[in-house]
C-alpha positions in Angstrom: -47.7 202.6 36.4 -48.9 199.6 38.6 -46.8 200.4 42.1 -44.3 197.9 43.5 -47.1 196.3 45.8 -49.1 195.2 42.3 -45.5 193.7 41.2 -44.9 191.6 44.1 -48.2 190.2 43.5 -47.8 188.8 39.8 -47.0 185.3 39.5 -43.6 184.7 41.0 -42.6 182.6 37.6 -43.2 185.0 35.1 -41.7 187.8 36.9 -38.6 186.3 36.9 -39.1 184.9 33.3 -39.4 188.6 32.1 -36.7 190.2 34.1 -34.5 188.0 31.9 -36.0 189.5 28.5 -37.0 192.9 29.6 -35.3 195.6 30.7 -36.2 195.8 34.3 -37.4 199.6 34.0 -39.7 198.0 31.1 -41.6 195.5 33.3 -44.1 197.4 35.1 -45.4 199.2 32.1 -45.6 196.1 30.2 -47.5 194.3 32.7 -49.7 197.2 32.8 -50.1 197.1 29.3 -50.9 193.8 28.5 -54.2 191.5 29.3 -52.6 188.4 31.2 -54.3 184.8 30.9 -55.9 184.0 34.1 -54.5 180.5 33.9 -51.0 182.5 34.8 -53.0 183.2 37.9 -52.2 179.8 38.9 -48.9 178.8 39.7 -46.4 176.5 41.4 -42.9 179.1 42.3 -40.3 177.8 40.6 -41.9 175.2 38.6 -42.6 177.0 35.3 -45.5 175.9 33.2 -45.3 175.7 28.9 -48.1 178.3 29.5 -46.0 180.6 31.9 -43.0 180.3 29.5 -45.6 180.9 26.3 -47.3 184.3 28.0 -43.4 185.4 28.6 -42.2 184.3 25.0 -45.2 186.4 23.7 -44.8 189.7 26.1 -41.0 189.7 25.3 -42.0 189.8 21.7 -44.3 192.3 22.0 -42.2 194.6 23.4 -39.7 194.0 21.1 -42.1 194.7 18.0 -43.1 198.8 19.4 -39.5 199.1 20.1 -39.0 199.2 15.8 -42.9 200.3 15.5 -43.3 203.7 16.1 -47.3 203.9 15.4 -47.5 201.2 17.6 -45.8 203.0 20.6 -47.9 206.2 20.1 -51.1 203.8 20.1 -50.3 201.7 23.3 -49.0 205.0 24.6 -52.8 206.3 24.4 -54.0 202.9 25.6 -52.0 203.6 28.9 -53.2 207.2 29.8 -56.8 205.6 29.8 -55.6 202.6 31.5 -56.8 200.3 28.7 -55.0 197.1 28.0 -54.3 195.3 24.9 -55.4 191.9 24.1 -52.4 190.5 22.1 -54.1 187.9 19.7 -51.8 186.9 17.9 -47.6 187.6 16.7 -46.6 187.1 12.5 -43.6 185.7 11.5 -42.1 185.3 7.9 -39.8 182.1 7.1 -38.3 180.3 3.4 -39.1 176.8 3.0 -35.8 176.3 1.5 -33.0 173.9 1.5 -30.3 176.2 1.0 -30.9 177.9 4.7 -27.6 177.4 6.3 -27.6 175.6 10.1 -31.1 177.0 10.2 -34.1 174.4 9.4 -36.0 175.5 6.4 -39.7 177.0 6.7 -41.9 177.1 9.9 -39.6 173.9 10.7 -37.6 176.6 12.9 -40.5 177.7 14.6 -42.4 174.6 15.7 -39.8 172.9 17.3 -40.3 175.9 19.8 -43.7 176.3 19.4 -45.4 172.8 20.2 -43.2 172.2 23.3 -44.8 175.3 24.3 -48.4 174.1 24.0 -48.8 175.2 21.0 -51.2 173.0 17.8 -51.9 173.7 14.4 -55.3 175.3 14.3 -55.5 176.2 10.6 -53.5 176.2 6.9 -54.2 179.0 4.2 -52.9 178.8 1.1 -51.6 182.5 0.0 -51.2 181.6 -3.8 -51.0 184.8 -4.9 -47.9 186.1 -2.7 -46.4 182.2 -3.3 -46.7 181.8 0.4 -48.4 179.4 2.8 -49.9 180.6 6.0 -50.2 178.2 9.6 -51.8 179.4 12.2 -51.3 178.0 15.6 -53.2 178.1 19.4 -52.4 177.5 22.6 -54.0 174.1 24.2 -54.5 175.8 27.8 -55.8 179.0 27.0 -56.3 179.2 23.1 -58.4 182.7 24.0 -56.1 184.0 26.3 -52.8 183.1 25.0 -51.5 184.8 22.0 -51.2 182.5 18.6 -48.9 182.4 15.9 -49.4 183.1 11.9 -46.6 181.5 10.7 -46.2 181.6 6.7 -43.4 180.0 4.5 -42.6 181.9 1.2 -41.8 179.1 -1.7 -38.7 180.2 -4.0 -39.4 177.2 -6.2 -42.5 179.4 -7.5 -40.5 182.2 -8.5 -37.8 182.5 -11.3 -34.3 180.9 -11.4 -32.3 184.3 -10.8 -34.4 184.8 -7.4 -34.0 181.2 -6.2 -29.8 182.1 -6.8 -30.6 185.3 -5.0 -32.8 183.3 -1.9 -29.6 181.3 -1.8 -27.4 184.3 -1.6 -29.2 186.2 0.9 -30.3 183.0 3.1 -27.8 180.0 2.3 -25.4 180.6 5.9 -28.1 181.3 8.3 -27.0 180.5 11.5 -29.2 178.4 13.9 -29.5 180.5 17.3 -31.2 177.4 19.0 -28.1 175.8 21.0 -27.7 172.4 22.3 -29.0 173.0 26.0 -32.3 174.7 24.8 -33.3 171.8 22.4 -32.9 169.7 25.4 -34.9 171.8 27.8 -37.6 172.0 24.9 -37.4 168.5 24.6 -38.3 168.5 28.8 -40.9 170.6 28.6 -42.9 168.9 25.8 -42.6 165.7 28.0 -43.3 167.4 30.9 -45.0 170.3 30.3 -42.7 172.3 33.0 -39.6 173.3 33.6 -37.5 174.1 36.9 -37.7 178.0 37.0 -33.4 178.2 36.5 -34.0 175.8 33.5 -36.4 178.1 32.2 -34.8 181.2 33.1 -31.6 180.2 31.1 -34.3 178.9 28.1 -36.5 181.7 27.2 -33.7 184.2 25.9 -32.3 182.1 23.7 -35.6 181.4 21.9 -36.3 184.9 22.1 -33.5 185.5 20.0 -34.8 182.8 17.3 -36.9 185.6 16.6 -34.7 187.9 14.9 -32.5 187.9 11.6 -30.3 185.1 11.3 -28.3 185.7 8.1 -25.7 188.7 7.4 -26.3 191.4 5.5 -27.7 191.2 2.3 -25.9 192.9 -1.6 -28.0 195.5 -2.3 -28.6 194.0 -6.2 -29.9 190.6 -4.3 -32.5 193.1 -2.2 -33.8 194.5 -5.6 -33.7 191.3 -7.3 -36.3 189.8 -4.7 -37.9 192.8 -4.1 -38.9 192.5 -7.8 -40.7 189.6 -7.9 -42.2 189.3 -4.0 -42.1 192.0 -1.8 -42.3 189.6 1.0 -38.9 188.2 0.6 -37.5 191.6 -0.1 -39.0 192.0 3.7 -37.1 189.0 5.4 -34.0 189.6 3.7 -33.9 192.7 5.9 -35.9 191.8 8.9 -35.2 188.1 8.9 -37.8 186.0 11.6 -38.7 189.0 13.4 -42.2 189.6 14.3 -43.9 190.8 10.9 -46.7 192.6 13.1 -48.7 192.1 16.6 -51.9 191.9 17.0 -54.4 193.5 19.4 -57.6 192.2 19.8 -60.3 195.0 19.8 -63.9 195.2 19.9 -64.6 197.1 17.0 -61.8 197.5 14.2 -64.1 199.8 12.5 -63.9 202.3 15.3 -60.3 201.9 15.7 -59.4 202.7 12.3 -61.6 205.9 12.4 -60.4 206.9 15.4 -56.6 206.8 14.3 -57.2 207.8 11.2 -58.5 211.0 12.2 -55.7 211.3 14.7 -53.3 211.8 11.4 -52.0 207.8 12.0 -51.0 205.9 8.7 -53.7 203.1 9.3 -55.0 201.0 6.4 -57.0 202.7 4.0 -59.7 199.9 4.4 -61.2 196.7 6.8 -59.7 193.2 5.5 -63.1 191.3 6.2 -63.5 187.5 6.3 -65.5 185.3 3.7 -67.3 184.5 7.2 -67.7 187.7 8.3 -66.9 187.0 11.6 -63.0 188.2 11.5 -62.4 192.0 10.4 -58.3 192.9 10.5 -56.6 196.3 9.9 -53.2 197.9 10.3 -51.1 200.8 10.2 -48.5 200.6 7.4 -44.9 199.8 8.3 -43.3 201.9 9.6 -39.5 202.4 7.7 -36.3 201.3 9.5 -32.9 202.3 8.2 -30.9 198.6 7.0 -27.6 198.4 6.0 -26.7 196.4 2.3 -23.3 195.3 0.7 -23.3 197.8 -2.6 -21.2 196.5 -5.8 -18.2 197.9 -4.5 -18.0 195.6 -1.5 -19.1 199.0 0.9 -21.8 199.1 3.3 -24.2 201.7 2.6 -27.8 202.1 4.4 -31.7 202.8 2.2 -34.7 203.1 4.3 -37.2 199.7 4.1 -40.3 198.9 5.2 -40.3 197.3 8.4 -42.6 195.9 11.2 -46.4 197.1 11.6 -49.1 196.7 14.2 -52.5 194.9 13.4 -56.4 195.0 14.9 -58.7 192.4 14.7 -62.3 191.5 15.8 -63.3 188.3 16.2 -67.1 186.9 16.5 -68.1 184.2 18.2 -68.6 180.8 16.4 -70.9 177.8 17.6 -68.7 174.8 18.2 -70.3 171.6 16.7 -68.8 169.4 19.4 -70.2 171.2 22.6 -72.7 173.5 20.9 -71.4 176.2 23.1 -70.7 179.6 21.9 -66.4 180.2 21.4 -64.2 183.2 19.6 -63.7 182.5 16.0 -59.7 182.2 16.7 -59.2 181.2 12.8 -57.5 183.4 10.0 -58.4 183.9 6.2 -56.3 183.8 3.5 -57.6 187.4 1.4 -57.4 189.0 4.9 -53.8 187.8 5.4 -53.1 188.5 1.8 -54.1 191.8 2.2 -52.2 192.8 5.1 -49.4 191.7 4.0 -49.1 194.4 1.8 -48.5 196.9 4.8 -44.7 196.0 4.3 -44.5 196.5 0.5 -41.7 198.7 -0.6 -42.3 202.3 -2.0 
């Protein structure tokens, strides 16, 4: 554990922006844990940057993901006993591009209203036709390498049979919107300003943490098994909602990884997802299960076991950029990959 000394020394602004997020007994190991940009390295105390406030966003996530990830704390836990740190390349979320979604906007709609104020840009679309779902990507503008991105994908009920579109509505139609009046405001400042007051920001960043969760009640256990019958995918955010689908860490050889954790007894993906490129190679553990409550025909509560979060590696090559001619990371996604390891949360 990095001593109180290290601590003192971090930036000032996201210290403060994670003691509102993270349990304070949390933040040390976290900040051990975790590569941080060295753009955070600069700083202004108490004038938060979109970048400080993105690096926070995506640390608070993170931790939240190995709380209900299991194989993900026993790997990080083995990352910290040799004092490596994880490159977090990028967070997956799951949304409905649906008007029937309550207060909450439909799609990825709910997600870049936080996102671009951030700093955040669209760096790529893939089409995921075969799970009816469309996947964005998106990058940071001040560090793209550094900062974590976002695969943001919108499943498409209009694809899929009347009875699950009644069941979508069902499951999703009162969603609540977590994103209250004062935050849209402060996002609103930052994307003119591209900072915040640290108090501002402070009182911010746990309410959009919290956009990151399920937003809609409980579902009837014969709408779960309706949707889980025709897209596994929505059987998965009926549960789990807009938490993170899985976290990423960057690593230099996936290959290596998955060997090494498979032979450790870890439930890791039987093979490498590999890009038409070549240049981006993706694995996974499989979810691990959580225990989620459903409404049974009776009107009672009663719990089942369903797949839930999982955690990801990734390489990346390097790419030559046609506008400098300079060597940079492929940061871009593809859709068979993403296809494929989607499957990591597909229901027994």
């Amino acid at each position: 554990m990095p001593d109180q000394q290290e601590l003192q020394k971090m930036n000032p602004n996201l210290a403060a922006l994670l003691a509102t997020v993270v349990p304070e007994a949390e933040i040390a190991g976290l900040v051990q844990l975790m590569n941080l940009p060295a753009a955070i390295n600069i700083f202004t105390p108490g004038a938060v940057t979109r970048a400080e406030l993105a690096q926070a966003m995506n640390m608070a996530l993170f931790a939240g993901l190995l709380e209900r990830v299991p194989s993900g704390r026993a790997y990080t836990a083995d990352l910290q006993h040799t004092q490596t740190r994880v490159q977090f390349d990028h967070g997956a979320l799951r949304t409905v591009r649906w008007s029937e979604s309550g207060a909450l906007p439909p799609g990825e709609a709910a997600f870049t209203r936080i996102l671009r104020p951030l700093g955040f840009v669209l760096n790529g679309t893939y089409p995921l036709d075969r799970i009816k779902m469309t996947g964005r990507s998106y990058k940071h503008l001040d560090a793209p390498d550094d900062i974590a991105q976002y695969f943001v994908s919108e499943l498409h009920p209009e694809r899929f049979s009347p009875e699950f579109q009644q069941a979508v509505t069902r499951v999703i139609g009162a969603s609540v919107d977590p994103l209250t009046p004062q935050a849209v405001a402060s996002l609103a400042e930052l994307e003119r300003d591209g900072a915040l007051p640290l108090a501002m920001a402070c009182e911010l960043l746990p309410v959009i943490v919290r956009c990151f969760e399920r937003q809609h009640a409980v579902a009837h256990l014969a709408d779960y098994e309706m949707l889980r019958a025709e897209s596994a995918e929505m059987a998965w955010i009926a549960t789990e909602g807009n938490a993170f689908n899985h976290a990423t860490d960057r690593v230099d050889d996936v290959f290596a990884v998955a060997d090494a954790q498979r032979a450790l007894g870890r439930p890791i993906k039987d093979s490498v997802e590999v890009s038409k490129s070549g240049r981006v190679r993706q694995t996974a553990f499989r979810a691990d299960p959580v225990r989620r409550s459903f409404i049974d025909a009776t009107g009672a509560r009663i719990e089942r076991d369903v797949p839930g979060s999982f955690y990801e590696f990734i390489s990346r090559d390097t790419v030559l950029d046609d506008a400098t001619g300079r060597s940079v990371l492929d940061l871009g996604f593809d859709a068979g990959n993403a296809t494929g390891i989607f499957k990591m949360t597909a229901a027994a």
